[in-house]
C-alpha positions, 0 to 999 in steps of 0.5 A: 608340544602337548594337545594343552598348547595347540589349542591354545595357540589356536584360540588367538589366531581363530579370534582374528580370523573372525575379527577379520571376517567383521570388519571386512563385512562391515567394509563391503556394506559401507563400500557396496551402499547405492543411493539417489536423490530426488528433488523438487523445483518450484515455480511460484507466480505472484500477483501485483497490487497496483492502483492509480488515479483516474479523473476528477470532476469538480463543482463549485458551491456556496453554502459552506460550511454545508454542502449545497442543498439548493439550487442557490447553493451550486456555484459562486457566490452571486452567480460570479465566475471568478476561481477556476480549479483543475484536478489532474494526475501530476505524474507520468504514471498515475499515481499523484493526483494534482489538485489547483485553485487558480484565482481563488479568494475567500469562501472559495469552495469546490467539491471534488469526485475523484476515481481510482482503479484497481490495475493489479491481478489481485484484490486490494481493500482499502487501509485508510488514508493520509492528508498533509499540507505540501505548502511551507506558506499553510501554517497552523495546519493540524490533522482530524483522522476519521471518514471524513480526514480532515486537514484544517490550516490557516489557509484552507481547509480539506475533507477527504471522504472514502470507503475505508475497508471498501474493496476492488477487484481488479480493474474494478474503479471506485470514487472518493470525495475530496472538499476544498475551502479557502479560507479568510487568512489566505494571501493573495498570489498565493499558491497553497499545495497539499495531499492526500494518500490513500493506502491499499493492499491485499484483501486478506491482510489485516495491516494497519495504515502505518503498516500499509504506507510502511510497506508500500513501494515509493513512487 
């Protein structure tokens, strides 16, 4: 055989010896690769928006459609002692607020402190309120949105007055004023029911009212 032909045959198997050291490199990288993962756990405690009612106080008076400026405009009409009202939570947890006439007539007309505090961890501000009748027996019943809100039926009419944007910070109370006139179509007999929302969330969001009710749990 002729040094022409050794060469060449020793060219091929050179190239597969090298072919071979790659490839068993490239093994030993992808066997010979250690790795370790790290990971972080976290823990986030939130806070909770509560509130609830805590008293009414209620005085009667006689000029409305004014409020009583006068002595002579507190109490009924004629120094009588005739409707009687009471102004309590209607549920185990605090959150309705029950308000009753017993023995109301026309012109009958009280005026109403009620307070609520804030009982979460942090602070809520106040996105507005609602007001409708409860009732099937008030009719024409229409709804003025404002501060006051007002709900004007054949039957009565209800102004509720509060702090929209007012702020609390936990455990913080504020008060609302809340106006109720019998008015001259009322039945005798007759038991009218009707009520008022009062939306809150966290003082950093800027939610609409239909946006806080939406989001607020049922109670």
């Amino acid at each position: 055989m002729s040094e022409r032909t050794r060469a060449s045959t020793a060219l091929p198997f050179a190239g597969l010896a090298l072919v071979l050291l790659i490839a068993l490199a490239t093994l030993g990288v992808g066997y010979g690769l250690w790795a370790k993962t790290l990971t972080i756990n976290g823990e986030v405690h939130t806070g909770r928006v509560d509130a609830r009612w805590l008293f009414g106080g209620c005085f009667e008076f006689n000029s409305w459609p004014d409020f009583p400026t006068e002595p002579g405009d507190y109490g009924e009409a004629e120094g009588k002692d005739v409707g009687t009202w009471s102004v309590r939570p209607s549920s185990a947890d605090d959150q309705n607020l029950l308000f009753r006439i017993d023995n109301g007539y026309p012109s009958y007309a009280v005026d109403c402190e009620v307070h609520f505090q804030n009982d979460g961890t942090i602070p809520v501000r106040i996105r507005g309120f609602s007001i409708g009748a409860v009732s099937p027996n008030l009719t024409g019943c229409r709804v003025t949105d404002g501060n006051p809100i007002k709900l004007e039926c054949d039957q009565l009419t209800v102004y509720y007055y509060d702090g929209l944007g007012m702020q609390l910070h936990p455990g913080e109370q504020k008060a609302g004023s809340l106006v109720v006139h019998v008015e001259q179509p009322a039945d005798p007999l007759s038991t009218y029911e009707f009520e008022v929302g009062i939306c809150m969330a966290q003082w950093n969001e800027g939610a609409t009212l239909p946006e806080c009710f939406s989001a607020a749990p049922a109670e």
